[in-house]
C-alpha positions in Angstrom: 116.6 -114.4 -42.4 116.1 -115.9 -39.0 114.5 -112.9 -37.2 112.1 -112.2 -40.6 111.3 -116.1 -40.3 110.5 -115.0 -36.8 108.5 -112.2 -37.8 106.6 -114.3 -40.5 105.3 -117.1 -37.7 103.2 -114.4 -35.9 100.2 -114.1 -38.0 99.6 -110.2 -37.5 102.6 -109.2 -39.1 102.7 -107.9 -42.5 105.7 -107.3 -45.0 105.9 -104.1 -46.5 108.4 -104.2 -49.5 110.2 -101.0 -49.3 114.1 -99.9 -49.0 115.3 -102.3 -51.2 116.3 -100.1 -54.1 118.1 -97.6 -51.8 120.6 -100.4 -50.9 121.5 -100.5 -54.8 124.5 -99.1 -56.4 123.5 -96.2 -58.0 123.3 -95.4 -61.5 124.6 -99.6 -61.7 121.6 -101.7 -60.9 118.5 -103.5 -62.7 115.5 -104.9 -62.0 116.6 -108.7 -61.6 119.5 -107.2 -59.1 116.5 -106.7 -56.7 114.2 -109.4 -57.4 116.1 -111.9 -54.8 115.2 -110.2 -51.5 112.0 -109.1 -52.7 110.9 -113.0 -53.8 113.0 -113.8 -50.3 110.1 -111.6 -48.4 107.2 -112.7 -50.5 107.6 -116.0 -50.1 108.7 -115.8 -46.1 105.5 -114.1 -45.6 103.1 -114.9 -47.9 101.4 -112.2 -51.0 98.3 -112.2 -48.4 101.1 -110.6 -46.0 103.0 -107.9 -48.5 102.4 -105.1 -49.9 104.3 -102.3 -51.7 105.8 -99.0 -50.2 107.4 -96.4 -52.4 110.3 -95.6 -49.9 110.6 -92.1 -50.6 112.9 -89.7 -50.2 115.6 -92.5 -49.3 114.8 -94.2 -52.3 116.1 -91.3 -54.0 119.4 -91.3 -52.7 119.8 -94.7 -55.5 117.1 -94.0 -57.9 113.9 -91.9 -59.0 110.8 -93.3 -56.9 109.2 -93.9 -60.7 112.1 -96.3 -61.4 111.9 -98.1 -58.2 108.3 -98.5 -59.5 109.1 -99.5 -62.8 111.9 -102.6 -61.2 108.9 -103.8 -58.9 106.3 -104.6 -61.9 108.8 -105.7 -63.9 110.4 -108.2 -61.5 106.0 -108.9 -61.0 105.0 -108.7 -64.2 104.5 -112.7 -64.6 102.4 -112.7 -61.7 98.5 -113.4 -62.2 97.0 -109.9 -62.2 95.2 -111.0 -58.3 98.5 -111.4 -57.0 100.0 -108.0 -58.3 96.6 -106.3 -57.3 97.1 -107.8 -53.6 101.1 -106.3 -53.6 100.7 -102.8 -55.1 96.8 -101.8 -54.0 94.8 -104.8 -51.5 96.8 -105.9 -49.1 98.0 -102.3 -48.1 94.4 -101.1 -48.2 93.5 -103.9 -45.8 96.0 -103.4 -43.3 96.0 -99.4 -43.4 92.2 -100.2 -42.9 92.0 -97.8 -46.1 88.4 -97.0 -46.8 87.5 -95.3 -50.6 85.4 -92.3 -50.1 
């Protein structure tokens, strides 16, 4: 937590909310077993500052990536809509400097 604290002071870093699942049990894990490190990260660095990744393959080696999909909006799904936008779309497409075609 000290060295993500760290990480969180410098403005230009971002949080990218991946891996998590593949630390699971598999076959023996929920949604809400995940939601503490990914609130932990959120709120270290800020929605402005996170942003989903799907983590495949590894998260294969403890779930589909679909599921690991699925246990993100649901741990989200209270949210305002503008946050979730800004974790699974925005905030990647503004640091990946994304542009639509």
């Amino acid at each position: 937590l000290k060295g993500m604290k760290a990480a969180a002071a410098r403005s230009n870093t971002f949080c990218k909310i991946s891996g998590i699942v593949a630390t699971a049990k598999p076959n023996a894990w929920k949604p809400s077993d995940l939601a503490e490190v990914i609130f932990l990260c959120i709120d270290t660095f800020g929605i402005d500052r996170c942003f989903f990744g799907g983590d495949w393959p590894v998260c294969t080696l403890t779930a589909p990536l679909a599921d690991w999909i699925s246990a993100l909006k649901e741990i989200v799904k209270d949210k305002p809509l503008d946050w979730q936008k800004k974790l699974f779309h925005d905030n990647a497409v503004r640091v990946y400097k994304v542009q639509s075609k």
